[in-house]
C-alpha positions in Angstrom: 85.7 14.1 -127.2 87.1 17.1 -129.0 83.2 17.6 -129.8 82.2 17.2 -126.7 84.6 19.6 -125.4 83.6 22.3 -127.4 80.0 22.3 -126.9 81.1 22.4 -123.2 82.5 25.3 -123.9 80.3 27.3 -125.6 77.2 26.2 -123.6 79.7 27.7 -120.7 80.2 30.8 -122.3 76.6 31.2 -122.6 76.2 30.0 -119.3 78.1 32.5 -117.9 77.2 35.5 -119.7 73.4 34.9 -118.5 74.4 34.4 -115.4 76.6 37.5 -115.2 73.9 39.6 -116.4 71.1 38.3 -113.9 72.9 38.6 -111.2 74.2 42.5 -112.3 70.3 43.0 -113.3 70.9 46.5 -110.8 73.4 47.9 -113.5 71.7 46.9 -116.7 70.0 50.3 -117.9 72.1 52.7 -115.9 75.4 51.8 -117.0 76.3 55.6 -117.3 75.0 56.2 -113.8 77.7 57.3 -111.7 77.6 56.4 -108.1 79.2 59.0 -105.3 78.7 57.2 -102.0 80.8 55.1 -100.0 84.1 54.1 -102.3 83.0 54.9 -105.6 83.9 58.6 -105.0 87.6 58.1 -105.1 87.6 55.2 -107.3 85.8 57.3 -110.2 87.9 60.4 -109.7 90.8 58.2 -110.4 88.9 56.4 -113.2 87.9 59.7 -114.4 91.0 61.5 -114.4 93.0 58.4 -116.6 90.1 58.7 -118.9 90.3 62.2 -119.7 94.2 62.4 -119.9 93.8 59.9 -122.3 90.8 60.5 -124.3 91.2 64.6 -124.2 95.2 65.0 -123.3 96.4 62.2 -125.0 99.1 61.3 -122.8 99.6 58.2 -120.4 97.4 58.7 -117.1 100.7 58.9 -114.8 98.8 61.9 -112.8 95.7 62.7 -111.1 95.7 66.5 -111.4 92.2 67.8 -110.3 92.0 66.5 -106.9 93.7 67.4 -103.6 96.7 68.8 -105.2 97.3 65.1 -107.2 98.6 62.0 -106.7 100.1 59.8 -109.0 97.6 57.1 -110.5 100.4 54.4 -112.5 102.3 53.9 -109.2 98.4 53.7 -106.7 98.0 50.4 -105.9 94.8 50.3 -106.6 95.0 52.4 -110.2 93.4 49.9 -112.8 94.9 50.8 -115.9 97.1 48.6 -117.0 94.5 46.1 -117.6 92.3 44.9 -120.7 89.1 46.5 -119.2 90.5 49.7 -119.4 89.3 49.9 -122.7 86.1 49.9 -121.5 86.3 53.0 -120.0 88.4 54.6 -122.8 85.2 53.4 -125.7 81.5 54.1 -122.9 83.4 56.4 -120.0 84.7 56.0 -116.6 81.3 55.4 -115.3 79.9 52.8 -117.1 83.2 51.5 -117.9 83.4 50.4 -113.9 79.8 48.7 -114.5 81.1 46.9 -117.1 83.7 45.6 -115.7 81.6 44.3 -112.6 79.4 42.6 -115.2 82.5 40.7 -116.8 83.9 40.1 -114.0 81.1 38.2 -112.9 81.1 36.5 -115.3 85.0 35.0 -115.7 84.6 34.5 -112.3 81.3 32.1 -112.8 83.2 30.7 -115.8 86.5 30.6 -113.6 84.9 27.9 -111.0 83.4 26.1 -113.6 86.7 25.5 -115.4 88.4 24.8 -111.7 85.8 22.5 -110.5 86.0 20.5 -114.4 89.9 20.4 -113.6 88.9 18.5 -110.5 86.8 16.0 -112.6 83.9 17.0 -110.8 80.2 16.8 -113.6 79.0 19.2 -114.9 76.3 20.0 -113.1 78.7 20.0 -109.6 80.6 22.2 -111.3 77.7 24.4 -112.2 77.1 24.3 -108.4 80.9 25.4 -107.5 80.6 28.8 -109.6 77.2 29.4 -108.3 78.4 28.9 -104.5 81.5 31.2 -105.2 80.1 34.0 -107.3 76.5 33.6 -106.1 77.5 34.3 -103.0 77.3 38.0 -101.1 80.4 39.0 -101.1 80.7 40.2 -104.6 78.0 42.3 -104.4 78.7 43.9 -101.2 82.1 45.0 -101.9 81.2 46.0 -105.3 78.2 48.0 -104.3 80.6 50.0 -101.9 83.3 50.5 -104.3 85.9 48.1 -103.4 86.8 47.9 -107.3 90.0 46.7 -106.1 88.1 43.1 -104.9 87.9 42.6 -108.6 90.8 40.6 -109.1 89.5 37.8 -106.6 87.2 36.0 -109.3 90.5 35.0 -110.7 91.1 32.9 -108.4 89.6 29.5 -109.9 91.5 29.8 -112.9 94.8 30.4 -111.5 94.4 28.0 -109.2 93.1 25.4 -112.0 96.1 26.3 -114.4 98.5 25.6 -111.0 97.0 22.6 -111.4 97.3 21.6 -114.7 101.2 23.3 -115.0 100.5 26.6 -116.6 103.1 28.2 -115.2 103.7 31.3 -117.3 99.5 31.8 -118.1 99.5 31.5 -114.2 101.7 34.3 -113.5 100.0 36.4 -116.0 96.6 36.2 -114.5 98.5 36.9 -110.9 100.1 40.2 -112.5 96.7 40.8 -113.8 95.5 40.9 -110.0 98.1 42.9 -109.2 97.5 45.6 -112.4 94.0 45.0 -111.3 94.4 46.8 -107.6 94.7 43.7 -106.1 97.5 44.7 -104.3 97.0 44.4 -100.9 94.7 41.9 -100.4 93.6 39.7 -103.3 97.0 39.0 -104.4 98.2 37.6 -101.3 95.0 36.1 -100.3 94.9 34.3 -103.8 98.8 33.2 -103.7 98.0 32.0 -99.8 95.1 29.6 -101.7 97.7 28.3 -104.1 100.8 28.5 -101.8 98.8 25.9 -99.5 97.1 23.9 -102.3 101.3 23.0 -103.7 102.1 21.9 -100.2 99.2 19.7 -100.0 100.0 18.8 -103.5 103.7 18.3 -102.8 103.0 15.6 -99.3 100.5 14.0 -101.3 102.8 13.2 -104.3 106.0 13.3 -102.1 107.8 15.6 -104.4 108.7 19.1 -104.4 107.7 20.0 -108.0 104.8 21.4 -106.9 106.4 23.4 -104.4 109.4 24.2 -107.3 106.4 25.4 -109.8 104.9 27.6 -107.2 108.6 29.6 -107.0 108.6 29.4 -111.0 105.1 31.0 -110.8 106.2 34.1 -108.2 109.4 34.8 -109.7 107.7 35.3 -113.1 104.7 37.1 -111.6 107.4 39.2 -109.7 109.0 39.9 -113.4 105.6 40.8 -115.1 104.4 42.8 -112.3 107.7 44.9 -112.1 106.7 47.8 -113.7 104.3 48.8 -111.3 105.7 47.2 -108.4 108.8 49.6 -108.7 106.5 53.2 -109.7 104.8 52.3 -106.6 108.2 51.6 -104.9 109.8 54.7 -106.1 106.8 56.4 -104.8 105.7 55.0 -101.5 109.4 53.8 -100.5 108.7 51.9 -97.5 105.4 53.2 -96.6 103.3 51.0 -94.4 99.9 51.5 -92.3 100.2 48.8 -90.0 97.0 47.6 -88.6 95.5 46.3 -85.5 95.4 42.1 -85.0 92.6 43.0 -82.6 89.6 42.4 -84.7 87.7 39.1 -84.0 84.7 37.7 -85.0 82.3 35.2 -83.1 81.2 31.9 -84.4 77.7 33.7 -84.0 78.5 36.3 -86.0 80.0 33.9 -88.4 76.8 31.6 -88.9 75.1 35.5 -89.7 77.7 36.4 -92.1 77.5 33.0 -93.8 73.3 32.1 -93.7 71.9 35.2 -92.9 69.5 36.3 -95.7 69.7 39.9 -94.4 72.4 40.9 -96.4 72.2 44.7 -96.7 74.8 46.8 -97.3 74.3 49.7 -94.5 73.4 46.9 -91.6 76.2 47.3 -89.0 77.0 43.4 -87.1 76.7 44.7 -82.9 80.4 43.4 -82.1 82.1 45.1 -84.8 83.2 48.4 -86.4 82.1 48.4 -90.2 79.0 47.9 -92.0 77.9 44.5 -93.0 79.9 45.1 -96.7 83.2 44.0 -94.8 81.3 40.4 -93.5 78.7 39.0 -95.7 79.7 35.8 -97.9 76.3 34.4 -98.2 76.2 30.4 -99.0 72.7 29.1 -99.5 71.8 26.2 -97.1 71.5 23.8 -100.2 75.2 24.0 -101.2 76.0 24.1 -97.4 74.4 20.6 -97.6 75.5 19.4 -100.5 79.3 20.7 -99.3 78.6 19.1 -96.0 77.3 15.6 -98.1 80.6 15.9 -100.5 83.3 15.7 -97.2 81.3 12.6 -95.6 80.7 10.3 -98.5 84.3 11.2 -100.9 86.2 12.3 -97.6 89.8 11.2 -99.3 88.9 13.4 -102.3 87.7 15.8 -100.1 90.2 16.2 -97.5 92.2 19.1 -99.2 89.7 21.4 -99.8 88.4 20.5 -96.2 91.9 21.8 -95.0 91.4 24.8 -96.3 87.7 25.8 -96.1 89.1 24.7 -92.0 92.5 27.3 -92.1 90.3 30.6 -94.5 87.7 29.6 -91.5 89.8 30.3 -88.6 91.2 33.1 -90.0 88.2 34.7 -90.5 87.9 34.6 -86.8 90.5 36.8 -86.3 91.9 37.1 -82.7 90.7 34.8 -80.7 93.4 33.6 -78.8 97.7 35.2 -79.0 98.1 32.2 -81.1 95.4 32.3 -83.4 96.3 31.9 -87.1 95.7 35.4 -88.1 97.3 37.0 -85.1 100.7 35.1 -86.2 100.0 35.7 -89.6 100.0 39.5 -89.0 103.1 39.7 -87.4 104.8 39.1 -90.8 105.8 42.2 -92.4 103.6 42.0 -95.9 100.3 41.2 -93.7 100.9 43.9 -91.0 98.5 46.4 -92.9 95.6 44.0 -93.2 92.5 44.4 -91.6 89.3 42.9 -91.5 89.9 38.8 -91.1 86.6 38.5 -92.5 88.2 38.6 -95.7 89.0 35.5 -96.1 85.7 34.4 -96.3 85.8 35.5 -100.0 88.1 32.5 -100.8 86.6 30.5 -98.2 83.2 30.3 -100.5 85.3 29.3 -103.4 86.6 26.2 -101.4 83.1 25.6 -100.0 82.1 25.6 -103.7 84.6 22.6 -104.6 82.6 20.3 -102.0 79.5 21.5 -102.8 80.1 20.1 -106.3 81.6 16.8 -104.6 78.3 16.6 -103.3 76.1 17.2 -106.4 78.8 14.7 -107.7 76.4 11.6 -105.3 73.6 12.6 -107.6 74.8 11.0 -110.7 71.7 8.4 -110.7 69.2 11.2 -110.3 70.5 14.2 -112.5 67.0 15.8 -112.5 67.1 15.8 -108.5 70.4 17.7 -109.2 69.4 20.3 -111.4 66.4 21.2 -109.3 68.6 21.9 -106.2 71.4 23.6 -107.9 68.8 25.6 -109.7 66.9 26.6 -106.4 70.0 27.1 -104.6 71.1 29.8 -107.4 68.1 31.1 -107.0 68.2 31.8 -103.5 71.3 32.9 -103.8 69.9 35.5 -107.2 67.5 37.0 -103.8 69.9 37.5 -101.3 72.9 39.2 -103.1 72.7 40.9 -106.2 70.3 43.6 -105.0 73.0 45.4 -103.2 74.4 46.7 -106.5 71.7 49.3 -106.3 74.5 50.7 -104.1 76.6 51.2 -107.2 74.3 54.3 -108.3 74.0 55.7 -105.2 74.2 59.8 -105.0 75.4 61.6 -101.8 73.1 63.7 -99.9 73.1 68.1 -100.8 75.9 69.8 -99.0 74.7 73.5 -99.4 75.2 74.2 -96.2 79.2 74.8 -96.3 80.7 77.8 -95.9 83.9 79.3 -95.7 83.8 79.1 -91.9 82.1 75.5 -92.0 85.2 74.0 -94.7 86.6 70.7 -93.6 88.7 68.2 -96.0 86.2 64.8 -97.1 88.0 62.2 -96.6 87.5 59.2 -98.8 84.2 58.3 -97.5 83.0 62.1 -97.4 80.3 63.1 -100.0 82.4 65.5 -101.9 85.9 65.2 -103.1 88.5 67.5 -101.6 88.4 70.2 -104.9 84.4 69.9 -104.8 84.2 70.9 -100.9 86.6 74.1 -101.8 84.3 75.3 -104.7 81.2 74.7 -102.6 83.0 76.9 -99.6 83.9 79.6 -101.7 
């Protein structure tokens, strides 16, 4: 067994690192390639700046200095520096630093949902078909390739969710204060401690006990104790700041079918009933582990059930405001969720749950392996031609602003081509 186990694991490990690299194949050979468009502007000036303090300064990275008069970097929510893959950028550079870290992440997150999925005793191969429904899908790619580095943090997910499971409460709160260290601040922390918050319930009716329920406060309070250090720099510096967003948003079951089948997955493409690009909506799932999620919750129904209630509450939130009592209009009225936008969000988790009864599915297959590996191969593949190609993002330039002049200056704001010292020089 212990045998066994082990050669699990390192055909895993080589799993996932092949994987991780195919689906990055945009990045591989221009690692040092820094992209200027969309997010990655601000995101490499602050990558850039803790770099060079470090590197050339040799002090802690407390302070952006070079752009728009500074801003702190320890105390931004969405500084990355307290982190292992900070290294990264301190040994290749800020700019391929942040493609390494998109490669890696891939791949724990791959690893991540195979781990969860083997936690739920689902094979192998359904397993295999869990991390490729969850980090095959579009989302990764589409947030990445726009520079929402802080997103990151999401492919932790599985494993905090399998290591809830199995009692690994102190690990557990680690990898949530990872999140948060991570950026993860205002949306995958709370999206990911929503997942398990609602996963101990279930847990805690099923088993009629609270335990669950008592780890889960075990787990927060110690996250809340490892995550301190930033949480009060960023306290100290924002105080009480908040940018309370609109509950307006809504999104049609139309749109929803697009944003979950549609193999037109490009970046720049703009949905007609809403206000961003299609990087805020795309979370592809390939018809074949639709099916075989679809084939999981009829024929194992009991086992299914859970993951069923939440693939059914990340849906409806996704929908936004469709009703005053809609899930996600109530759940904006709490004060931590005022500032979130975009419901479509949860859709990142949602593909993670969707991935659980996918591998249910597969599971019905155990009499025809072959038939198994074919589909889940195929359906990887399909999902290898929708969504990786939207890294090509990532090394995106921003188009010649010679024009500017003195009487022509105007501030860039984060989506702007040039960064706020950049514009000044070029209007001198």
């Amino acid at each position: 067994m212990i045998r066994a186990r082990r050669s699990e694991t390192k055909l895993l490990v080589l799993g996932s690192t092949l994987f991780a690299l195919a689906f990055s194949y945009p990045l591989l050979g221009h690692l040092t390639t820094a992209g200027l468009v969309w997010d990655w502007m601000p995101n490499l000036q602050m990558a850039w700046a803790a770099w060079y303090t470090v590197v050339h300064l040799h002090r802690f990275p407390w302070w952006q200095t070079w752009v728009c008069g500074g801003y702190p970097i320890f105390a931004h929510p969405e500084s990355r520096i307290i982190t292992p893959f900070f290294l990264l950028h301190l040994l290749f550079g800020p700019a391929a630093g942040l493609h390494l870290e998109i490669i890696a992440h891939l791949g724990i997150g791959f690893a991540g949902a195979y781990f969860l999925a083997r936690t739920l005793e689902i094979s192998p191969i359904g397993a295999v078909a869990c991390a490729g429904t969850f980090m095959g899908s579009s989302w990764y790619y589409l947030h990445l390739g726009v520079g929402h580095v802080m997103f990151l943090g999401y492919v932790y997910a599985p494993w905090i969710l399998a290591l809830f499971l199995l009692d690994y409460v102190v690990i557990t709160a680690l990898l949530l204060a990872l999140v948060l260290y991570e950026g993860g601040v205002v949306y995958a922390l709370p999206h990911i401690l929503l997942l398990v918050g609602v996963s101990a319930t279930i847990l805690a009716v099923e088993r009629r006990s609270f335990r669950p329920l008592l780890l889960l406060g075990e787990i927060v309070a110690l996250t809340l104790v490892f995550s301190a250090p930033k949480l009060i720099a960023m306290y100290v510096t924002l105080g009480g700041f908040s940018r309370p967003w609109s509950n307006s948003e809504v999104n049609t079951l139309p749109e929803m079918a697009k944003f979950l089948f549609s193999t037109n997955q490009e970046i720049g493409r703009k949905p007609p009933i809403t206000m961003w690009n299609y990087c805020e909506y795309g979370a592809y799932i390939s018809p074949v582990f639709a099916i075989f999620a679809l084939i999981g919750t009829v024929t194992n129904f009991r086992r299914a059930l859970p993951w069923l209630i939440l693939v059914g509450l990340l849906f409806v939130l996704a929908l936004g405001d469709f009703s005053d009592y809609s899930p996600w209009v109530l759940l904006h009225r709490l004060p931590f969720a005022a500032d979130w936008r975009l419901p479509s969000r949860f859709l990142i988790i949602f593909t993670l749950c969707v991935g659980i009864l996918a591998g249910l599915g597969v599971d019905r297959l155990r009499d025809h392996k072959l038939l198994g590996v074919m589909l889940v191969s195929a359906a990887i593949l399909n999902c290898w031609l929708v969504s990786p190609s939207n890294l090509w993002e990532a090394l995106g330039w921003p188009t010649p602003q010679s024009t500017l002049t003195p009487a022509s200056f105007r501030m860039a704001d984060h989506n702007g081509f040039l960064p706020c010292d950049a514009v000044r020089r070029s209007a001198r």
